[in-house]
N, C-alpha and C positions, 0 to 999 in steps of 0.2 A: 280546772275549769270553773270549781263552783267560784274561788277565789275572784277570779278575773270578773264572773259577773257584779259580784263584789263591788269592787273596784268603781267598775263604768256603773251602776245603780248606786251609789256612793259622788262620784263625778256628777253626774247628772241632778241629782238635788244641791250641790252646789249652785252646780250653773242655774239650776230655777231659784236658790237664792238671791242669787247675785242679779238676774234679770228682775226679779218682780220687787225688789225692794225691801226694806225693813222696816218702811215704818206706812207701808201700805191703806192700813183700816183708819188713819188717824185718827186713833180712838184714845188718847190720852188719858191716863191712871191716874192724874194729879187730881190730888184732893187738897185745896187752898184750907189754911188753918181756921178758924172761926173768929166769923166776923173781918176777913180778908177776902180777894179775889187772888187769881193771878194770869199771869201776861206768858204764851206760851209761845215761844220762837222754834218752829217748826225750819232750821234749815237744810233747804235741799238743794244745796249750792256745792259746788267744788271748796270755796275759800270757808273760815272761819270768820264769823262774825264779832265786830263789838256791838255789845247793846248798852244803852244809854236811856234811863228811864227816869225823869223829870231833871234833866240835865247830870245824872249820875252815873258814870259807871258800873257795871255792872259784871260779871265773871262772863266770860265771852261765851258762845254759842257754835260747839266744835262742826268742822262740815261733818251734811248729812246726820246730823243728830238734833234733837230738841232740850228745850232747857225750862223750867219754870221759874217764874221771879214772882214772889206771893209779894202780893201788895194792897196797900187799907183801898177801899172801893171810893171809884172816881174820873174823872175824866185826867188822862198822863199822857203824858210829852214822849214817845219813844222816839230815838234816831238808833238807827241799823246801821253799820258802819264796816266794809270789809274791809281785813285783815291784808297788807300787800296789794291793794290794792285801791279803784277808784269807786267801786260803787257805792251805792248811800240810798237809804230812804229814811225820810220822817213823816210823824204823823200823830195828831192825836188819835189815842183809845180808850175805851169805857173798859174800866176794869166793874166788874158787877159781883157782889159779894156772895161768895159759895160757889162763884163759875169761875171757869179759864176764857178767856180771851185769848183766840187763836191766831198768829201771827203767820200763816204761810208764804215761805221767801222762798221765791226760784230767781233764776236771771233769763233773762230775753235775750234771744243770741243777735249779736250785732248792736247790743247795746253794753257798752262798759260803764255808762254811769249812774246808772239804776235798777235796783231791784225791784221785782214783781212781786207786792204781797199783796196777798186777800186775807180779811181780818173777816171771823167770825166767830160766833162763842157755841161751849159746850156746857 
């Protein structure tokens, strides 16, 4: 018996994994090297991202995970670009030195050829 409760108390903080998310608090750990900022691509998308930072690519940004790109402080060219697919954002951002510039990407349902980001810093 005790086993089985086990079990379903075990199942159950799954399932509250899986429902409330992983990256919940977006409270990012990244510490940009000195005299650097960086640019944090927050995706919470199905697809994997390319990211593209003053026309460069960049090592993609897997779904539902985030990535930091440390970069000298300034105003940069990002384009978001998914993977297998059509959607795309661009946009200037202020990289500010010693912060992350925060990149939140979701997708709008009913819309395939753009992503919803909100850009704010921490």
């Amino acid at each position: 018996m005790r086993r089985c409760f086990m079990c379903v108390a075990f199942a159950g903080c799954i399932a509250f994994s899986i429902a409330s998310g992983c990256d919940d608090d977006n409270n990012f750990n990244h510490n940009p090297p000195a005299g650097q900022g960086a640019i944090i691509v927050d995706n919470n998308t199905f697809n994997d991202i390319r990211v593209f930072i003053d026309g460069i690519e960049q090592t993609l940004t897997r779904e539902d995970h985030s990535r930091a790109y440390d970069t000298a402080p300034g105003l940069r060219r990002v384009v978001l670009d998914e993977t297998g697919g059509d959607r795309a954002w661009g946009g200037d951002v202020d990289v500010l030195e010693g912060r992350n510039t925060i990149l939140d990407v979701i997708t709008i349902p009913g819309n395939q050829l753009e992503y919803d980001v909100a850009v704010y810093f921490e």
